[in-house]
C-alpha positions as CSV (number, residue, x, y, z in Angstrom):
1,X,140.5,150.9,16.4
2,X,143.0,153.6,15.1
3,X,140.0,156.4,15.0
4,X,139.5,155.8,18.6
5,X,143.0,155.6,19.1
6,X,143.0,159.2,17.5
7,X,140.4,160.9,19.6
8,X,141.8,159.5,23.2
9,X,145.5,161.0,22.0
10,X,146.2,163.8,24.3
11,X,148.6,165.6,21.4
12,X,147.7,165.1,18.3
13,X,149.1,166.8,15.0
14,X,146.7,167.4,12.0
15,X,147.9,167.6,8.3
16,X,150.0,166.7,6.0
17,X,152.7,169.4,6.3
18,X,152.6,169.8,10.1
19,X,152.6,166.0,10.5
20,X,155.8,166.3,8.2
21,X,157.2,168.9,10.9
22,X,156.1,166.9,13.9
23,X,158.1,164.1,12.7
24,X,161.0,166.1,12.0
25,X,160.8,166.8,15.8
26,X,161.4,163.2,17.3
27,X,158.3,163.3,19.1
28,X,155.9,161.4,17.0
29,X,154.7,157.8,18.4
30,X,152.2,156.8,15.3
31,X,151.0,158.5,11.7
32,X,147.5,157.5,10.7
33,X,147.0,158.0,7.1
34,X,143.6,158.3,5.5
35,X,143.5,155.6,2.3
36,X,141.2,157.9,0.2
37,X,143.5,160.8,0.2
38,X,145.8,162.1,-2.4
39,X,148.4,159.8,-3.1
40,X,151.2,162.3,-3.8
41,X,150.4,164.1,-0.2
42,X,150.2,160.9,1.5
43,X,153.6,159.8,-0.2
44,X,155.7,162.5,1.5
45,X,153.8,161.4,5.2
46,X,155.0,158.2,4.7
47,X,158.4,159.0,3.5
48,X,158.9,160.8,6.5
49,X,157.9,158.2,8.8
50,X,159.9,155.9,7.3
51,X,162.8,157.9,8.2
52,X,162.0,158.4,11.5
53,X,160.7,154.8,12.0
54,X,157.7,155.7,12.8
55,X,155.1,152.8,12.3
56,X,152.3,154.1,9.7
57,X,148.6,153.1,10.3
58,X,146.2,152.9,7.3
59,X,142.4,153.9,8.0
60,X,139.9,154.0,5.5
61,X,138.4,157.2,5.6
62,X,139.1,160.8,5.6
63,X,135.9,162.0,6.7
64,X,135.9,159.5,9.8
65,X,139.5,160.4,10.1
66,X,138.3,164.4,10.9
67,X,135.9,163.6,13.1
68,X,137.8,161.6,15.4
69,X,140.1,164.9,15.8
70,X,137.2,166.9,15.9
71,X,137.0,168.8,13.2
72,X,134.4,169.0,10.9
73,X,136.2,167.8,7.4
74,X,138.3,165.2,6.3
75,X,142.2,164.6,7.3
76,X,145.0,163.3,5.8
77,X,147.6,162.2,8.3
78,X,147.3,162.6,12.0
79,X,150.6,162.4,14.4
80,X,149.5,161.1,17.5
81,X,152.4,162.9,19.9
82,X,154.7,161.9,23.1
């Protein structure tokens, strides 16, 4: 559902430091966080969501993660934007 939900977004922000920034912004609706990834990045995603009460959605996989924003390897954290 959430991988779907990521490649019908209209803005989407990739990556662990520019989904940091987005959320510093106000703009950010939902983070998606890949399990498999590095727990200290993920760890300062999630902070930062918290803060901004931003819900956090947990997806399995960084690879399927990437490809639902179209690139061709694995993400972190996606922002899905206002």
């Amino acid at each position: 559902m959430s991988y779907e939900k990521v490649s019908q977004a209209k803005k989407i922000v990739v990556g662990t430091k520019q989904t940091v920034k987005a959320l510093k912004t106000g703009k950010v609706v939902e983070v998606i966080v890949a399990e498999d990834a590095d727990p200290i990045l993920v760890g300062k995603v999630v902070e930062a969501a918290k803060e901004a009460n931003v819900p956090v959605i947990l997806v399995d996989s960084m690879i399927k993660l990437g490809k639902s924003c179209g690139i061709e390897v694995g993400a972190t954290t996606v922002a899905i934007n206002i």
